[in-house]
N, C-alpha and C positions, 0 to 999 in steps of 0.2 A: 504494500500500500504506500504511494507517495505520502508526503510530509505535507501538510495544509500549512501555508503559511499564516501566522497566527495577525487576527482582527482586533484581537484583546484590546480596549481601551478605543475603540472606533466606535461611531455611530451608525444604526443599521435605522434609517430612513424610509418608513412607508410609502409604498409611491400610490397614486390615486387609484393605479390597478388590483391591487391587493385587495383583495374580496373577503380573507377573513377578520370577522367583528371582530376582533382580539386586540388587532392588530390596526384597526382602520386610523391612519395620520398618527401611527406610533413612531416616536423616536426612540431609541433602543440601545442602552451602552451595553457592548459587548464585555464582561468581565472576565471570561473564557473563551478561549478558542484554538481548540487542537484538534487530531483527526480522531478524536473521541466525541466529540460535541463541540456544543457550545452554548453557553447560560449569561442571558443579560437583563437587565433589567427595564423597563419602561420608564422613562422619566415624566411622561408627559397622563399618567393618570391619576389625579387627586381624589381621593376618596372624601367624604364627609365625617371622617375618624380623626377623634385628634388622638396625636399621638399620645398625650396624657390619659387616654383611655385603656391603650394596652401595653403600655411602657414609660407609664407613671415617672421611674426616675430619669427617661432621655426624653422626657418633655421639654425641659428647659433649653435643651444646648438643640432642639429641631428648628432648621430656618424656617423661615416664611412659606406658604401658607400655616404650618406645623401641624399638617394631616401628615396621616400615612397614605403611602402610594401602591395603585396597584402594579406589582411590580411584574408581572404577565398572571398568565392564565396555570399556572402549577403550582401547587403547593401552597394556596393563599393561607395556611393556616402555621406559616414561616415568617418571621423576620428577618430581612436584610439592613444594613444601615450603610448607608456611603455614606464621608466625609472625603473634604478636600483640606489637605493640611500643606500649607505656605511649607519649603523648604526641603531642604534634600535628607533630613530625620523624620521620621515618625515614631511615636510614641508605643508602646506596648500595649497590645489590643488594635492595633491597626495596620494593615496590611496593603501594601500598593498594588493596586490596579496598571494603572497609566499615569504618568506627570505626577501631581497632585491629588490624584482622585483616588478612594483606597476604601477597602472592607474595614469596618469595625467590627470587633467581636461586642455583643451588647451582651454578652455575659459576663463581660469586666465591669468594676466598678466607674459608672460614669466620670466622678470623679475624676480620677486616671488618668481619663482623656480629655475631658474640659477645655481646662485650659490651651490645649493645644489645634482643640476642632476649626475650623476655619467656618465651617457646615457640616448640615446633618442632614440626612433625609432618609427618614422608613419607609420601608419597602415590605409590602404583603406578596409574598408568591415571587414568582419570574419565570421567565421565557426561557426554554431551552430547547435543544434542536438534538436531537440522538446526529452519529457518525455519516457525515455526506449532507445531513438534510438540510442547511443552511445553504448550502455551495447549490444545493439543487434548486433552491429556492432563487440564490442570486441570479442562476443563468437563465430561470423563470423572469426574471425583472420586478420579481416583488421586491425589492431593496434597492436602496442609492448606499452605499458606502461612505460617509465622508469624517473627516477628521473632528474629534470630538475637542472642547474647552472647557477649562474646570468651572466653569459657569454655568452651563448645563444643569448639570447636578443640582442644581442650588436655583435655577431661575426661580424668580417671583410669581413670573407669570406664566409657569408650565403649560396651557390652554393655549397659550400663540405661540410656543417650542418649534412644533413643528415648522409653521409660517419661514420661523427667525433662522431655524438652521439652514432651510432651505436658500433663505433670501443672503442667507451670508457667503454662499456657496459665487466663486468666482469663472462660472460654466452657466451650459445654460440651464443647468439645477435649480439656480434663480429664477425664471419666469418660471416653476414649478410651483413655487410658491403663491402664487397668484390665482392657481386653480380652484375652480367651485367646489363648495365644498357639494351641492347637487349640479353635476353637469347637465343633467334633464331641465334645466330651469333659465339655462343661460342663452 
């Protein structure tokens, strides 16, 4: 079996052809990817949960909006926690992804990490793809690829994510952005 060159720390891009509801105008940080799978999370779906409802003590250190997100369609009765920590250290309990962007273990004491989080963001479930099924998907054309920013993670306004990654894109992945959200109406 060839080697997949790893996506880890990339953004996996809905594109308006994607048909399943899981996924429709998902942005998707890939936080694995080998020729075993690949599991990333959803940045772009806000639940109506604050996160002091099911992780009481990392209520305080959750950015903005401070829900939990759903983080794909598997396992929603999991917690994941991204932060993004300024500098080439991280702290114990947290683990690099890409750049800045990194796993926290939330079975450490908050604490610990605190003062070091840059941001926070829970995540209910994630997306993941068994061996090839990603790669089959991309040569489908349900995915844009593109380089992901520790801002991401942490936007305010995760509901226009999509819009912003697209519009930030220097290709014509930009005029994508601009597409209806019902093409039947235009």
């Amino acid at each position: 079996m060839t080697e997949v060159p790893s996506l880890a720390g990339r953004l996996l891009v809905a594109t308006p052809a994607l048909a399943d509801p899981n996924f429709d105008r998902a942005v998707v940080l890939l936080l694995d990817h080998d020729d075993e799978g690949s599991l990333g999370v959803v940045l772009n779906r806000p639940t109506p949960v604050d996160v002091g409802d099911i992780l009481e003590p990392w209520a305080p250190l959750a950015g903005e909006p401070g829900v939990v997100f759903q983080g794909g369609p598997v396992s929603l009765d999991a917690a994941l926690g991204l932060a993004v920590i300024p500098g080439d250290e991280g702290p114990l309990g947290w683990r690099r992804v890409h750049g800045a962007i990194g796993l926290v273990d939330l079975e450490a004491p908050p604490e610990l990490l605190g003062p070091a989080l840059g941001s926070l963001r829970i995540f209910a479930g994630y997306a993941g793809w068994g061996p090839g099924q990603l790669e089959d998907e991309l040569g489908e054309g349900a995915w844009f690829v593109v380089e992901s920013e520790p801002g991401d993670v942490s936007s305010p306004r995760p509901e226009k994510l999509w819009r912003a990654v697209l519009r930030r894109q220097r290709s014509e992945l930009a005029m994508i952005a601009t597409y209806p959200d019902d093409p039947s109406l235009n």
